[in-house]
PDB file of N, CA, C and O in Angstrom:
ATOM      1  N   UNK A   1      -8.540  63.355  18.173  1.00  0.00           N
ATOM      2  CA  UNK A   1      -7.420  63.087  17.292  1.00  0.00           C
ATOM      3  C   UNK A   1      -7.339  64.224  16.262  1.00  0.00           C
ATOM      4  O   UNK A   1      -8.369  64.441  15.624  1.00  0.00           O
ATOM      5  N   UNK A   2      -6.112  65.081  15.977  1.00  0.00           N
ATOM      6  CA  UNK A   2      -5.843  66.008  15.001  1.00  0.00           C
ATOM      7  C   UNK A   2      -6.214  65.198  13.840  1.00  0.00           C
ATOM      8  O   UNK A   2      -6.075  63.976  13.792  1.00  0.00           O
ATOM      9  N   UNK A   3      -6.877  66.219  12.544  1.00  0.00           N
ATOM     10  CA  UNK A   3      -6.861  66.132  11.450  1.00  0.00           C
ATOM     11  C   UNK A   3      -5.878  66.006  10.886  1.00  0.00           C
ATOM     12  O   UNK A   3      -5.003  66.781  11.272  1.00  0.00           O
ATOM     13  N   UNK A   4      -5.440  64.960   9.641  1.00  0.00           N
ATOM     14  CA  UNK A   4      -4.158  64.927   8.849  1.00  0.00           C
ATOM     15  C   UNK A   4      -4.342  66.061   8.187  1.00  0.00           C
ATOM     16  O   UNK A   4      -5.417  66.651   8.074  1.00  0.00           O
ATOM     17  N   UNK A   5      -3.352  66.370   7.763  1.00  0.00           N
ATOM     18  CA  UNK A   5      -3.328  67.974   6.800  1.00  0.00           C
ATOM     19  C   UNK A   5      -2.531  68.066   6.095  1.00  0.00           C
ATOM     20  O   UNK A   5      -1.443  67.917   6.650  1.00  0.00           O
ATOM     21  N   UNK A   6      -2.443  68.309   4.730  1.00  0.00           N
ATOM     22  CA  UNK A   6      -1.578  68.182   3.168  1.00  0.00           C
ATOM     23  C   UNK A   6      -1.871  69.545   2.814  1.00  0.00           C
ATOM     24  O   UNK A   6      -2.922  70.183   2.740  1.00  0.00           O
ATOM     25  N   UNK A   7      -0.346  69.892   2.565  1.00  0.00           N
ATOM     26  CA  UNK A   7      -0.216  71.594   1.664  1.00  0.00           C
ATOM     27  C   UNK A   7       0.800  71.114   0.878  1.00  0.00           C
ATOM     28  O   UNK A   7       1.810  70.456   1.127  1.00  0.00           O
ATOM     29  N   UNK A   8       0.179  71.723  -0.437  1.00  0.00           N
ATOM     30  CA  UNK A   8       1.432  71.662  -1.430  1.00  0.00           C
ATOM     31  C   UNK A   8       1.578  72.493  -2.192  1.00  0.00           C
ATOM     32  O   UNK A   8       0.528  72.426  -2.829  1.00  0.00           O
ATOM     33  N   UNK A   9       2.486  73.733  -2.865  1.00  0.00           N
ATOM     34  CA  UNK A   9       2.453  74.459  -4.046  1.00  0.00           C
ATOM     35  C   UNK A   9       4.058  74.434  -4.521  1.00  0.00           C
ATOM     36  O   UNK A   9       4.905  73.541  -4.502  1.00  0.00           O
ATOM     37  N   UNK A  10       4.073  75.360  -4.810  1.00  0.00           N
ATOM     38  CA  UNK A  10       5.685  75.399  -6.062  1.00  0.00           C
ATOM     39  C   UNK A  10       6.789  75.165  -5.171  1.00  0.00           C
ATOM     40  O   UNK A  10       7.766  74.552  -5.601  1.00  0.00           O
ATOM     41  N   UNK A  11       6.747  75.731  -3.533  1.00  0.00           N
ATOM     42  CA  UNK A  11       8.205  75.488  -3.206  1.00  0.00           C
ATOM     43  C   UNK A  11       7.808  74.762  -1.787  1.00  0.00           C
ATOM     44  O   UNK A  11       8.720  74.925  -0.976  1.00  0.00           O
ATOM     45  N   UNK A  12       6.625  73.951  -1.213  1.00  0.00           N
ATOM     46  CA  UNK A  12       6.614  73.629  -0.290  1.00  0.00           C
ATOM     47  C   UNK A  12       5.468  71.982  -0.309  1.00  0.00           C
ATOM     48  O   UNK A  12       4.541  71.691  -1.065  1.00  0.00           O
ATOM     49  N   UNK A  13       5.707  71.682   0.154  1.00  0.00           N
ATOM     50  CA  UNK A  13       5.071  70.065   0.001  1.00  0.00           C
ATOM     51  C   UNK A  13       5.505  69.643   1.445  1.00  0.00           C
ATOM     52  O   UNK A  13       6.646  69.430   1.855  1.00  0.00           O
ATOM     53  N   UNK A  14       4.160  69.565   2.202  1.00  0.00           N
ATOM     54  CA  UNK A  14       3.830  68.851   3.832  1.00  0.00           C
ATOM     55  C   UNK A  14       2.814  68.420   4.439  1.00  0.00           C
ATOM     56  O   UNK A  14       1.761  69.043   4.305  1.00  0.00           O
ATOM     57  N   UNK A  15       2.867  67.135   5.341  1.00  0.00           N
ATOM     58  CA  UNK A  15       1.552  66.689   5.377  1.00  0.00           C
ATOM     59  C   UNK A  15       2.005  66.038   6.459  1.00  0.00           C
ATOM     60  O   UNK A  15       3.152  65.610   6.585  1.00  0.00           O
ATOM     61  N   UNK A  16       0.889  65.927   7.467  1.00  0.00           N
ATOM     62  CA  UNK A  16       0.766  65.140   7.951  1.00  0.00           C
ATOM     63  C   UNK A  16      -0.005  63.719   8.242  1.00  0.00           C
ATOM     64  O   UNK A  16      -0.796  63.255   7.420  1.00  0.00           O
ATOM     65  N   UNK A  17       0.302  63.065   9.503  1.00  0.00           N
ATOM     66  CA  UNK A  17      -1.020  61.640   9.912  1.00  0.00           C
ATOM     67  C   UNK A  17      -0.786  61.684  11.455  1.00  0.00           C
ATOM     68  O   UNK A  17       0.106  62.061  12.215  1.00  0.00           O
ATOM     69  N   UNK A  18      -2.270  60.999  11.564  1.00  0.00           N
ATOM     70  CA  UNK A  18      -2.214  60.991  12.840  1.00  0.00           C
ATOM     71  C   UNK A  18      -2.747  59.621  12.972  1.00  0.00           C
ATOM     72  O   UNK A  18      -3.595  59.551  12.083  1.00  0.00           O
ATOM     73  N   UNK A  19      -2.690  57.899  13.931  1.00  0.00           N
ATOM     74  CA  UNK A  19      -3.297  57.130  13.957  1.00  0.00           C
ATOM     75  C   UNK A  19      -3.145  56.619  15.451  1.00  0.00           C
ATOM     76  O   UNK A  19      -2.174  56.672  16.206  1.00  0.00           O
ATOM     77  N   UNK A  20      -4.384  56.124  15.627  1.00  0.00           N
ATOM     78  CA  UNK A  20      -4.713  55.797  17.150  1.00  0.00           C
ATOM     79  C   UNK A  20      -4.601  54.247  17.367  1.00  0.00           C
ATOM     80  O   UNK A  20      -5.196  53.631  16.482  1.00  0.00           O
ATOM     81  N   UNK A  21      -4.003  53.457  18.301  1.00  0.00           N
ATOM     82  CA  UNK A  21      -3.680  51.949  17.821  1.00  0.00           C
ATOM     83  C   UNK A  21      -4.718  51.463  19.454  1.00  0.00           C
ATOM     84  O   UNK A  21      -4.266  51.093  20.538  1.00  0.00           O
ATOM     85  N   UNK A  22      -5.702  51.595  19.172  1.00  0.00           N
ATOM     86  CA  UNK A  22      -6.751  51.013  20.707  1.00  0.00           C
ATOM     87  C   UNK A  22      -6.363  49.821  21.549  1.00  0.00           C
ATOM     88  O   UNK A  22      -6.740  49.432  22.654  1.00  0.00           O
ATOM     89  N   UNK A  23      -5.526  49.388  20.707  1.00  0.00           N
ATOM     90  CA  UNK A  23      -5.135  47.214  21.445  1.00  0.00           C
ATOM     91  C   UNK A  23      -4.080  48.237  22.461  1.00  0.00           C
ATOM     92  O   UNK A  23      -4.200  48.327  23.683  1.00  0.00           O
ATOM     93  N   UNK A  24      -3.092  48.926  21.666  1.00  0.00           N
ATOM     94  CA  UNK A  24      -1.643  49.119  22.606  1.00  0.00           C
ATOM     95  C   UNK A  24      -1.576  50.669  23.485  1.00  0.00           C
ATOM     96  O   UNK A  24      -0.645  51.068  24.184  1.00  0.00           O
ATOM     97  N   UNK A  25      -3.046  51.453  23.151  1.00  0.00           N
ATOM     98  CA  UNK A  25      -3.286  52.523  23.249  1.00  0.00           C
ATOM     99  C   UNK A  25      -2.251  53.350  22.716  1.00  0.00           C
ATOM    100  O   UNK A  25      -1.722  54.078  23.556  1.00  0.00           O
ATOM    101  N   UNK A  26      -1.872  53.426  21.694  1.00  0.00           N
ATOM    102  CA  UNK A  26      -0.425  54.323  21.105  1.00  0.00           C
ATOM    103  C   UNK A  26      -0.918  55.237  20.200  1.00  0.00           C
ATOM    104  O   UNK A  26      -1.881  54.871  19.527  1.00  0.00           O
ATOM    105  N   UNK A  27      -0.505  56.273  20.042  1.00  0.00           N
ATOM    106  CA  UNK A  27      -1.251  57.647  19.020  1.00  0.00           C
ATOM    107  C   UNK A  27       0.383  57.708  18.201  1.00  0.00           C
ATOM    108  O   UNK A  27       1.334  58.091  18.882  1.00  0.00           O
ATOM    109  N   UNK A  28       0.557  57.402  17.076  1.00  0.00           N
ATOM    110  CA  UNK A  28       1.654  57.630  16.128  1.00  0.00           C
ATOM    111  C   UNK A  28       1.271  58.961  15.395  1.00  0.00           C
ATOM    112  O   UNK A  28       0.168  59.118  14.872  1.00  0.00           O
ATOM    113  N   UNK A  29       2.127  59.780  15.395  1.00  0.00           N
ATOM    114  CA  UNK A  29       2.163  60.885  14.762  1.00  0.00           C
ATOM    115  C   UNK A  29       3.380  61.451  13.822  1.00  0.00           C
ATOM    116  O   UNK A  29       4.371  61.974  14.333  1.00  0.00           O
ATOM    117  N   UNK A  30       3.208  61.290  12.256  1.00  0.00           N
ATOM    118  CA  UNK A  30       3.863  61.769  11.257  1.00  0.00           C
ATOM    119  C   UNK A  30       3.922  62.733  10.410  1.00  0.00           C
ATOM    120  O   UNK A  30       3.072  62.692   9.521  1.00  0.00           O
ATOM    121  N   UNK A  31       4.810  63.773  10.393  1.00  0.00           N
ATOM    122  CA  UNK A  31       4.460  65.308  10.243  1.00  0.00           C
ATOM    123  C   UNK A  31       6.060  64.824   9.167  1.00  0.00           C
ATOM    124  O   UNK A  31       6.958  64.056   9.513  1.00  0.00           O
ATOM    125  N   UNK A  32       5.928  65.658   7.733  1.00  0.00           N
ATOM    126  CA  UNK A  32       7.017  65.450   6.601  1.00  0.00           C
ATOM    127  C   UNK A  32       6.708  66.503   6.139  1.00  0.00           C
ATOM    128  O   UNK A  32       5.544  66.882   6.010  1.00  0.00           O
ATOM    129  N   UNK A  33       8.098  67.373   5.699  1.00  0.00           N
ATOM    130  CA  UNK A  33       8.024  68.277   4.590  1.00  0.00           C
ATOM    131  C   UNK A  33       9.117  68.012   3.658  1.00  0.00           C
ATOM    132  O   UNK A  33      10.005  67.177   3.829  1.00  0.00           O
ATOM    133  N   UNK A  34       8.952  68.925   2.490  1.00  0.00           N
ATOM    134  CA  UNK A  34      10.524  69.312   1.375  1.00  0.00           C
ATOM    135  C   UNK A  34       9.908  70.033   1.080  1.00  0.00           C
ATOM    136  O   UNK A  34       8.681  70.131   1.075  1.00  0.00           O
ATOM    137  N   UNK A  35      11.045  70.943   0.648  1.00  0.00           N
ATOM    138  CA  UNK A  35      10.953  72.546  -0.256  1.00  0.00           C
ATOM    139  C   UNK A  35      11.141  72.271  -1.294  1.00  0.00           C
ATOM    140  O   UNK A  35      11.546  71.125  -1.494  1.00  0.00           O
ATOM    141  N   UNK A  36      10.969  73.052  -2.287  1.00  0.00           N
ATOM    142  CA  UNK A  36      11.759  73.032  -3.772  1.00  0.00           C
ATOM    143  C   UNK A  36      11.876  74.221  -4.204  1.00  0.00           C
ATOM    144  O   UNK A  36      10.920  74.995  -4.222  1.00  0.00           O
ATOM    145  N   UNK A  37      13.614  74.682  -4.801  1.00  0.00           N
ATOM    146  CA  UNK A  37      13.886  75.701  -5.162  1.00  0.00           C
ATOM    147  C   UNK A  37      14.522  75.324  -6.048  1.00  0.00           C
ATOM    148  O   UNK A  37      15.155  74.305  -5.773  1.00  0.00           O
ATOM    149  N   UNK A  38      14.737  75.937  -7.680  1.00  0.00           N
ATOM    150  CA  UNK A  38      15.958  76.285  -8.324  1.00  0.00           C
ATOM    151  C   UNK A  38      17.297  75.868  -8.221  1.00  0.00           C
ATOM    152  O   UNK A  38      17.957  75.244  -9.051  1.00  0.00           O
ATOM    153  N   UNK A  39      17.664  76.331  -6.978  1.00  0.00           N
ATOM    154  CA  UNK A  39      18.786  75.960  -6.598  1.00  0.00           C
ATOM    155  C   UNK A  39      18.809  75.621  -5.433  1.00  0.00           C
ATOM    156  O   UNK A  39      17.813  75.407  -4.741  1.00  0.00           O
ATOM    157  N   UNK A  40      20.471  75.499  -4.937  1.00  0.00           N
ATOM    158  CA  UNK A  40      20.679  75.143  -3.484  1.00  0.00           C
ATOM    159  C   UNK A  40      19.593  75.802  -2.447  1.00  0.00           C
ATOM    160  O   UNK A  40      19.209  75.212  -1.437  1.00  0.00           O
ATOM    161  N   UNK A  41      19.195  76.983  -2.798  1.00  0.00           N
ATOM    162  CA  UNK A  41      19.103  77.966  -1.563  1.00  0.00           C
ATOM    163  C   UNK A  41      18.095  78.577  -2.278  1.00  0.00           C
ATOM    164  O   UNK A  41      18.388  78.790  -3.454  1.00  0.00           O
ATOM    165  N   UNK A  42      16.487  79.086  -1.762  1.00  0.00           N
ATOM    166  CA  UNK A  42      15.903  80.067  -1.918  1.00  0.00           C
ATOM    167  C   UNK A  42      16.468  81.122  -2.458  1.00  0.00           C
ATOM    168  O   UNK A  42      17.685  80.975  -2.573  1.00  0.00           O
ATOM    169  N   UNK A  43      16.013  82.258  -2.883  1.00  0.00           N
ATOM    170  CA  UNK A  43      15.924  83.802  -3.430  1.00  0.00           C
ATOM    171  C   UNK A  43      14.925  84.485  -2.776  1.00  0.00           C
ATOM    172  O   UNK A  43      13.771  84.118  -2.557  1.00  0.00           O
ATOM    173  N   UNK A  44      15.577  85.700  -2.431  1.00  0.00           N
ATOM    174  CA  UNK A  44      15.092  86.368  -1.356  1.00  0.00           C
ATOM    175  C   UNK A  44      13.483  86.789  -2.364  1.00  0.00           C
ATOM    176  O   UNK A  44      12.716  87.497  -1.711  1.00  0.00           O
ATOM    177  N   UNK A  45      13.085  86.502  -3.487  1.00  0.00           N
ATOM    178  CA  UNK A  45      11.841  86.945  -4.236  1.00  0.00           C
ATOM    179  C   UNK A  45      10.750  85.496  -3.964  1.00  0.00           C
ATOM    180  O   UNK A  45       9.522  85.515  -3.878  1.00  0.00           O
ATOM    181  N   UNK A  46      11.560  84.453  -3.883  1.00  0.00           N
ATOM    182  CA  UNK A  46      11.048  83.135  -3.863  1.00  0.00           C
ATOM    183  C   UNK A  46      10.729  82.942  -2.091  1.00  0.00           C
ATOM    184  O   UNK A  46       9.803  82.155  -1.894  1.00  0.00           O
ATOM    185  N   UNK A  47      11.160  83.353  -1.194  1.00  0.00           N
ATOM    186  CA  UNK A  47      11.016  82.961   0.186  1.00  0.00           C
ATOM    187  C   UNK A  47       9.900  84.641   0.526  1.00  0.00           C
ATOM    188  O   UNK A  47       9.363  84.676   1.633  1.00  0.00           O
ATOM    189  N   UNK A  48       9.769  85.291   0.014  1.00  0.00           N
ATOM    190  CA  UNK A  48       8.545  86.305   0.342  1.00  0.00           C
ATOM    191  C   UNK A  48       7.436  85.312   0.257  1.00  0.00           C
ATOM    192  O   UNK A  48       6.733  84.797   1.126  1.00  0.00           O
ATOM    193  N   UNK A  49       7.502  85.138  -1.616  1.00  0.00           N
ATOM    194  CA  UNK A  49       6.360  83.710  -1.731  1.00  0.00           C
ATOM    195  C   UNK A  49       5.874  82.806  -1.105  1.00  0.00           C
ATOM    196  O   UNK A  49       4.686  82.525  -0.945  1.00  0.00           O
ATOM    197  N   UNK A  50       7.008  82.195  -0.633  1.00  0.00           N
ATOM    198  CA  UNK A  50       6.385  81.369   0.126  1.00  0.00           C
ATOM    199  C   UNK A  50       6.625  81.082   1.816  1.00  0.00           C
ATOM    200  O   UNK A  50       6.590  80.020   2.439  1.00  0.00           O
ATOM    201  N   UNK A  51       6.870  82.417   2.255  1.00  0.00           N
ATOM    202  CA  UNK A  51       6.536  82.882   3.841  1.00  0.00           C
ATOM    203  C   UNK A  51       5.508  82.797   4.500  1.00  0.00           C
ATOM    204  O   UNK A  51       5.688  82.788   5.718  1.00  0.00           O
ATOM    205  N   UNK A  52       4.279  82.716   4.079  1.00  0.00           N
ATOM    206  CA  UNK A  52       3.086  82.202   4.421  1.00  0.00           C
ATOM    207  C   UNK A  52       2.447  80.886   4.539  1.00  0.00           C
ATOM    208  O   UNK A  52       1.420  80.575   5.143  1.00  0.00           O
ATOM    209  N   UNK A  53       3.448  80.009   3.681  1.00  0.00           N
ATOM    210  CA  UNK A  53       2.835  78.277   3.626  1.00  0.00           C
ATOM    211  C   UNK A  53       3.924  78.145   5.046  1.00  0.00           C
ATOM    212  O   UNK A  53       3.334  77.874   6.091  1.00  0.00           O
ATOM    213  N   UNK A  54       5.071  78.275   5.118  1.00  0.00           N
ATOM    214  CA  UNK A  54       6.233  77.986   6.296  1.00  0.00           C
ATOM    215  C   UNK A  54       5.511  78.781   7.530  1.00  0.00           C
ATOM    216  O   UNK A  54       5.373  78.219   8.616  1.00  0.00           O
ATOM    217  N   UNK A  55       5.095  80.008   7.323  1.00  0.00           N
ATOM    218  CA  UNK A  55       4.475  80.661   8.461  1.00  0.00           C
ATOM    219  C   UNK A  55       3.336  79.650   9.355  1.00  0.00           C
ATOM    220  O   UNK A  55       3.227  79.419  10.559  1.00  0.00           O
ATOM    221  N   UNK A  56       2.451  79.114   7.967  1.00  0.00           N
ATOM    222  CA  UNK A  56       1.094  78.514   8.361  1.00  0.00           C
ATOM    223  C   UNK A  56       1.506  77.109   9.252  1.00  0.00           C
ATOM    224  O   UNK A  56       1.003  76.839  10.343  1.00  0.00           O
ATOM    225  N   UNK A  57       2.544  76.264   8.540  1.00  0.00           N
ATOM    226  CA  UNK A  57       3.039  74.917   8.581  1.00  0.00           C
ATOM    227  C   UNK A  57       3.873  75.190   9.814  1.00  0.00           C
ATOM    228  O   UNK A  57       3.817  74.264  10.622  1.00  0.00           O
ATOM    229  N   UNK A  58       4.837  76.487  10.274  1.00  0.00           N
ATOM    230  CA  UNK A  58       5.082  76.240  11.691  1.00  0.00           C
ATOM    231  C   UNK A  58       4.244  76.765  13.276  1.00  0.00           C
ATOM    232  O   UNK A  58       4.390  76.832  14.497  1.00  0.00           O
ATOM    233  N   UNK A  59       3.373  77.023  12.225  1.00  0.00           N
ATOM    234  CA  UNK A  59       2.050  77.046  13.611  1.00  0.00           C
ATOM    235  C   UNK A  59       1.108  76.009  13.913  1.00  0.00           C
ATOM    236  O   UNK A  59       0.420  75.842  14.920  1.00  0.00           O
ATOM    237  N   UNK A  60       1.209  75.297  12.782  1.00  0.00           N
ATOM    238  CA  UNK A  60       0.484  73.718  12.964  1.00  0.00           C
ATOM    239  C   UNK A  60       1.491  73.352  13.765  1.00  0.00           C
ATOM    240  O   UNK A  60       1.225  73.407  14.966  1.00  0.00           O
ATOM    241  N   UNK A  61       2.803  72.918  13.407  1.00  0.00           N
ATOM    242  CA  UNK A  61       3.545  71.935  14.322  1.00  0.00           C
ATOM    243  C   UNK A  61       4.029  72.007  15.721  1.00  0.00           C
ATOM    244  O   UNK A  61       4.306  71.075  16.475  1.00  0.00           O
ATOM    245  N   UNK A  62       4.085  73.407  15.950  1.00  0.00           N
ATOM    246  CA  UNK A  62       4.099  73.995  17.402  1.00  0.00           C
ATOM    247  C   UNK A  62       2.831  74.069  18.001  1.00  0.00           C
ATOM    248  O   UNK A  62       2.913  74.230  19.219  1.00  0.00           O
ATOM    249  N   UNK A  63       1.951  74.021  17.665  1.00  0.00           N
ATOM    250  CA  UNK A  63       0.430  73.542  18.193  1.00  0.00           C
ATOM    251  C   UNK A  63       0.427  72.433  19.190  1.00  0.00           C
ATOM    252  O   UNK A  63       1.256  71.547  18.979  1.00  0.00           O
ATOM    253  N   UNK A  64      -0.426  72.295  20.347  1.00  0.00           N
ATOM    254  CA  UNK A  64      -0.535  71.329  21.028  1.00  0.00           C
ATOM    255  C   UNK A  64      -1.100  70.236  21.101  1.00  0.00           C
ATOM    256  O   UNK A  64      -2.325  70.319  21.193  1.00  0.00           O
ATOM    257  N   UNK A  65      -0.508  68.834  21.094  1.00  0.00           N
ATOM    258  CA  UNK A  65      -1.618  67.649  20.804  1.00  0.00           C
ATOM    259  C   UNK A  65      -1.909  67.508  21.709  1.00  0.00           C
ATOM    260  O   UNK A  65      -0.910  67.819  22.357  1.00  0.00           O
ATOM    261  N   UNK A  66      -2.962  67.105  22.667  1.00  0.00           N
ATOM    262  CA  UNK A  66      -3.584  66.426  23.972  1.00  0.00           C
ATOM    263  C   UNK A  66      -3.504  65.070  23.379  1.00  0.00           C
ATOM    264  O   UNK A  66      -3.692  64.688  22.224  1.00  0.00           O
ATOM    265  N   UNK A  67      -3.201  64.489  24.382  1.00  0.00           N
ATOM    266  CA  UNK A  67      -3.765  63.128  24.839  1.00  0.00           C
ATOM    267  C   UNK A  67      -4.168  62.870  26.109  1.00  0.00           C
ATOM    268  O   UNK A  67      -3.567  63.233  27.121  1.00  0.00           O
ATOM    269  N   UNK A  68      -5.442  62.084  26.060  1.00  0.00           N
ATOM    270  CA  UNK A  68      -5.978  62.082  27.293  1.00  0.00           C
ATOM    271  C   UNK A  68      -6.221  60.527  27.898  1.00  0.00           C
ATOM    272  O   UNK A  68      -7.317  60.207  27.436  1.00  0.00           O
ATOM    273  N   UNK A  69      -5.832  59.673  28.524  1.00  0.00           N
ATOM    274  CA  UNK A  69      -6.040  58.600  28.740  1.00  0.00           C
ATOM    275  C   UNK A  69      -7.179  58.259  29.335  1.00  0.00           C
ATOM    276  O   UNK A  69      -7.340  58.803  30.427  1.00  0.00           O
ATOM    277  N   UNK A  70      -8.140  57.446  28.937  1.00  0.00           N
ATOM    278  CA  UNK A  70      -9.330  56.634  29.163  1.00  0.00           C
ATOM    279  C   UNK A  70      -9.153  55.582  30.147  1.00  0.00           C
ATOM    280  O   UNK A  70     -10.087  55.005  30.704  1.00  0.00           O
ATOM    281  N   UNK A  71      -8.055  55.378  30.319  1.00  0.00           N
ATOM    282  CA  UNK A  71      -7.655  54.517  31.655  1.00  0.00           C
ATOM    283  C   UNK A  71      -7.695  54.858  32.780  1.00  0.00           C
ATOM    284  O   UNK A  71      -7.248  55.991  32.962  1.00  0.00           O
ATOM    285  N   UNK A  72      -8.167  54.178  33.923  1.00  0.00           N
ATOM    286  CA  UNK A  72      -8.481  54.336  35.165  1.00  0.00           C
ATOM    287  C   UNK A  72      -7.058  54.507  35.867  1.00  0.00           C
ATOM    288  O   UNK A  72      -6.326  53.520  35.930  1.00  0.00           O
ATOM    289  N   UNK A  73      -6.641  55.733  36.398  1.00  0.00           N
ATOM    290  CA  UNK A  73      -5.117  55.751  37.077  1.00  0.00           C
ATOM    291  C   UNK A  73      -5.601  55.437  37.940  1.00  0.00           C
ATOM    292  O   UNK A  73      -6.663  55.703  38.502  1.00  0.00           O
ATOM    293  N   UNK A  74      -4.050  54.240  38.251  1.00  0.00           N
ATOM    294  CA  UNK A  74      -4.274  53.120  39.052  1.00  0.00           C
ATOM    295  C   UNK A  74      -3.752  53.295  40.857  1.00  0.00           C
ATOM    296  O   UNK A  74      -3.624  52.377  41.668  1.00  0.00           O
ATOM    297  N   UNK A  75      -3.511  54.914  41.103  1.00  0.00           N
ATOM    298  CA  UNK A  75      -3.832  55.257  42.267  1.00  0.00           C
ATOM    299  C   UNK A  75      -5.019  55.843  42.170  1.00  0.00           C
ATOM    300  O   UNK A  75      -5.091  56.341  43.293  1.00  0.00           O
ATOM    301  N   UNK A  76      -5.874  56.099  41.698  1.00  0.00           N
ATOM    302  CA  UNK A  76      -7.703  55.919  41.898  1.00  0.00           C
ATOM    303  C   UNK A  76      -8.413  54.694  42.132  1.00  0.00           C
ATOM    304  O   UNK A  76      -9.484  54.601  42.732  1.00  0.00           O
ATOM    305  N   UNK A  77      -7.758  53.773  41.627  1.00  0.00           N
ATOM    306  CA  UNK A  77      -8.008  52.514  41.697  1.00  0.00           C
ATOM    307  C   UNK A  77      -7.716  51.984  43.587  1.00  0.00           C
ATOM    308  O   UNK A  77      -8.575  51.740  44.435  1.00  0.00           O
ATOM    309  N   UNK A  78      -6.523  51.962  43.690  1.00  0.00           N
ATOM    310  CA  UNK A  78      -6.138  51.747  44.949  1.00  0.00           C
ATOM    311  C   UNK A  78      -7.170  52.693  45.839  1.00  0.00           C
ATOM    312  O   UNK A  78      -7.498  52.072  46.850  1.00  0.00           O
ATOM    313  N   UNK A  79      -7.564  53.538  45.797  1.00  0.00           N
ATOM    314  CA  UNK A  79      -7.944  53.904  46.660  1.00  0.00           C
ATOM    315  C   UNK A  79      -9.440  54.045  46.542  1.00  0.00           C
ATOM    316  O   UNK A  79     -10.050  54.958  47.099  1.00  0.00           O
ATOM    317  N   UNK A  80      -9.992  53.154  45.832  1.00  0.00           N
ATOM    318  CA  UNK A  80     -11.544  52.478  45.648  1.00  0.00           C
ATOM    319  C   UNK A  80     -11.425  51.276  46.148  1.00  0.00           C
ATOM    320  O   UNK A  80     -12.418  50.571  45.963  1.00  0.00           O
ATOM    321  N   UNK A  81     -10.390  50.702  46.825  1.00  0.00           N
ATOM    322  CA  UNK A  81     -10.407  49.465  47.315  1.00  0.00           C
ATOM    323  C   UNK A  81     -10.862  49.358  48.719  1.00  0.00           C
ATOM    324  O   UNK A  81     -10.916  48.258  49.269  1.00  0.00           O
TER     325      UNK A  81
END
């Protein structure tokens, strides 16, 4: 299971969760951000700044989750019969 992971400074605030539900076997996964700027729109002095938290934060989310099921597929099954 991925680590949850929280970044926050002046113009970027994101975090994630990750939780595993064993009864229904379900992996819920919640990934949230907001920016904060001044105004409507970044400044090209303010998005240098913070090109490296967005850089970092879209290589986490394009990252790959595995899941691997612990369940017996049930054509292995059939054919242990």
């Amino acid at each position: 299971m991925p680590e949850a992971k929280r970044t926050q400074d002046r113009f970027v605030d994101f975090q994630s969760q990750y939780a595993f539900d064993p009864q229904t076997n379900v992996v819920t996964m919640t990934r949230d951000g907001t920016t904060h700027f001044d105004s409507d729109v970044c400044t090209p002095a303010d998005f240098v700044q913070m090109r490296p938290a967005i850089e970092a934060i879209g290589r986490y989310v394009r990252a790959e989750v595995i899941v691997r099921s612990t369940l017996v597929e049930s054509s292995n099954v059939a054919s242990q019969e």
